[in-house]
BADREN-135076 format. One record per residue (C-alpha): residue number from 0; x, y, z. Coordinates in nm, 4 decimals. Layout:
BEGIN
    n         u         v         w
  NUM         X         Y         Z
...
// end
This chain:
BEGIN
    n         u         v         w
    0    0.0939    1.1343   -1.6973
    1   -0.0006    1.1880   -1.3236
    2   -0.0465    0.9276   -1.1451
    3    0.0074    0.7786   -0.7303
    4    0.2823    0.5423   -0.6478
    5    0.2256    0.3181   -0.3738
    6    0.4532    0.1044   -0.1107
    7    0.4520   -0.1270    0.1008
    8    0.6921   -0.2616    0.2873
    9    0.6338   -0.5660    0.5616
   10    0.8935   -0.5296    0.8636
   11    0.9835   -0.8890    1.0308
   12    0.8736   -0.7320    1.3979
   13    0.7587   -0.4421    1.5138
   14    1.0633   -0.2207    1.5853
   15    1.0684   -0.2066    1.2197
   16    1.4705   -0.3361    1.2271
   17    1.4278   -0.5886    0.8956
   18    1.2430   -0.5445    0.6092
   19    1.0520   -0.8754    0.5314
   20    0.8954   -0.7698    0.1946
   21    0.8455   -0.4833   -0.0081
   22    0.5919   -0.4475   -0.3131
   23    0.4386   -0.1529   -0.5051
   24    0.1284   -0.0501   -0.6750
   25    0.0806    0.2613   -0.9423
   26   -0.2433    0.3702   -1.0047
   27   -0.3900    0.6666   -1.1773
   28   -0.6027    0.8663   -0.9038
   29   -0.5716    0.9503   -0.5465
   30   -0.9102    0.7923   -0.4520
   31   -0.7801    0.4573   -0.6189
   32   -0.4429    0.5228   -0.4393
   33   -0.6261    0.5174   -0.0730
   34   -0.8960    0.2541   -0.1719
   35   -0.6297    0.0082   -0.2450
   36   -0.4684    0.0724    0.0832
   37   -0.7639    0.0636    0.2617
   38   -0.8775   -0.2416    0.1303
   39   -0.4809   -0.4171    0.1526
   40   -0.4726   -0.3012    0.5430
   41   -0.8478   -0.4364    0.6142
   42   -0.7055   -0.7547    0.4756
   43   -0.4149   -0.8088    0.6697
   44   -0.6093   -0.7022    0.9713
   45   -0.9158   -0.9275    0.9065
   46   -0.7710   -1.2199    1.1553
   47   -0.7175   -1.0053    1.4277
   48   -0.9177   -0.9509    1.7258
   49   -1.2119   -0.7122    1.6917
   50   -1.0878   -0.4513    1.9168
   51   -0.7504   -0.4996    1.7834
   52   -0.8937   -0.4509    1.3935
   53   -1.0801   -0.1351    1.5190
   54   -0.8179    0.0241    1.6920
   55   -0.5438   -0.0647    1.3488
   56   -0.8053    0.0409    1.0966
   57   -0.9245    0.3733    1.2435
   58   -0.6518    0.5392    0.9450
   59   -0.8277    0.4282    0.6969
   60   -1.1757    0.5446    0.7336
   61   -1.3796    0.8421    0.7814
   62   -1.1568    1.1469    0.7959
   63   -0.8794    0.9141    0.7864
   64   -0.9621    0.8528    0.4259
   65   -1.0849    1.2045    0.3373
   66   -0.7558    1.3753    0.4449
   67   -0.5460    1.0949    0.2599
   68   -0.7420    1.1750   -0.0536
   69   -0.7024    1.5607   -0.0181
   70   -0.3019    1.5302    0.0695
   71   -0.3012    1.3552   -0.2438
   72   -0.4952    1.5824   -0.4496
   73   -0.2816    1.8461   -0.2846
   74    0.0155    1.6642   -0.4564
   75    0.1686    1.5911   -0.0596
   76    0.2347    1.1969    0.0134
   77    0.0182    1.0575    0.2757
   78    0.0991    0.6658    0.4723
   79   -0.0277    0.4167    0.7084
   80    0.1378    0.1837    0.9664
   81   -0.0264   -0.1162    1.1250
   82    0.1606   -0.3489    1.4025
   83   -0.0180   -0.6793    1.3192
   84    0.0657   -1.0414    1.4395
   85    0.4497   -0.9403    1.5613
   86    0.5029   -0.7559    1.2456
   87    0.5017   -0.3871    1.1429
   88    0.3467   -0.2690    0.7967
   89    0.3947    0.0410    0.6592
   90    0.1746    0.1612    0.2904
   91    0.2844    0.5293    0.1756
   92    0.1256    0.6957   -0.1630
   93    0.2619    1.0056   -0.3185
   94    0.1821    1.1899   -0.5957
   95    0.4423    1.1582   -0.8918
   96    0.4450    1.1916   -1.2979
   97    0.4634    0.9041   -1.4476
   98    0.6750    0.9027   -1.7704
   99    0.5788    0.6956   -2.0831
  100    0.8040    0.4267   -2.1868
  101    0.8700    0.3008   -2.5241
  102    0.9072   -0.0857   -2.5675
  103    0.8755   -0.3718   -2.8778
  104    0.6344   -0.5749   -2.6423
  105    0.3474   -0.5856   -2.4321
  106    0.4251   -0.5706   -2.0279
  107    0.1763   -0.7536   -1.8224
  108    0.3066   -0.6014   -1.4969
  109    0.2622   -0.2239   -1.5413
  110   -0.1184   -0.3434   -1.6482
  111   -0.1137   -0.4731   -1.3121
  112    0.0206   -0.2395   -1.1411
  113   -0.2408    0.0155   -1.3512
  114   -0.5251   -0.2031   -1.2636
  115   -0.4462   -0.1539   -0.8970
  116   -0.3144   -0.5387   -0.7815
  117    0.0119   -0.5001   -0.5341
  118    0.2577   -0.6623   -0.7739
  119    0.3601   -0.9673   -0.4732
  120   -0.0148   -1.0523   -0.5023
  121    0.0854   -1.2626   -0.1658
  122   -0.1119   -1.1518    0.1566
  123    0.0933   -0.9974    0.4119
  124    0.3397   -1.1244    0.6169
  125    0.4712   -1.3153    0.3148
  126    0.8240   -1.3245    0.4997
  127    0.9614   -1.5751    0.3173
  128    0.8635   -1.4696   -0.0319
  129    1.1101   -1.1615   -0.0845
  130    1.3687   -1.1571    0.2146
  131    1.6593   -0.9394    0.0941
// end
């Protein structure tokens, strides 16, 4: 089954030396793919300064948006990076097949995951929730 598999990965500062966190998200269209992005980057960026939120957002609108639906479509990975608050956050998407997989019981997380919540479900910078 087609579907978009999404990252994103939390860096401790901004030269991207330490990964913080890491969490995924699978979802079954590109449009979902980019929406969910969208929507996790205008969250992390809602405390910031206006300017600031402008200026880290501009990916993820207009023709920002369009093209990252159309890479997708075109079955090329598209990503977004956002320095925020001393850290660096980095979502990717790319197109992949997803493979069914037989089991004897029900698996809440993959229903996540195919209802489109980031598995951590803890806003960014959650540093101290998955350090490796």
């Amino acid at each position: 089954m087609p579907g978009i598999w999404c990252e994103r990965t939390v860096y401790r500062s901004v030269h991207a030396d330490e990964v913080a966190s890491w969490t995924f998200l699978a979802v079954g269209t590109p449009l979902r793919a980019v929406g969910a992005i969208a929507a996790d980057a205008r969250r992390l960026a809602a405390d910031l300064p206006r300017r600031a939120r402008e200026w880290a957002l501009r990916g993820v609108a207009g023709e920002g948006r369009v093209a990252a639906v159309a890479a997708l479509h075109r079955g090329e990975p598209c990503g977004l990076a956002l320095s925020c608050a001393g850290t660096w956050v980095e979502w990717s998407a790319t197109p992949v097949l997803f493979l069914p997989v037989v089991s004897g019981g029900d698996a809440p997380e993959a229903d996540h995951a195919h209802r489109g919540y980031w598995q951590d479900k803890a806003p960014p910078p959650a540093v101290e929730d998955t350090a490796p």
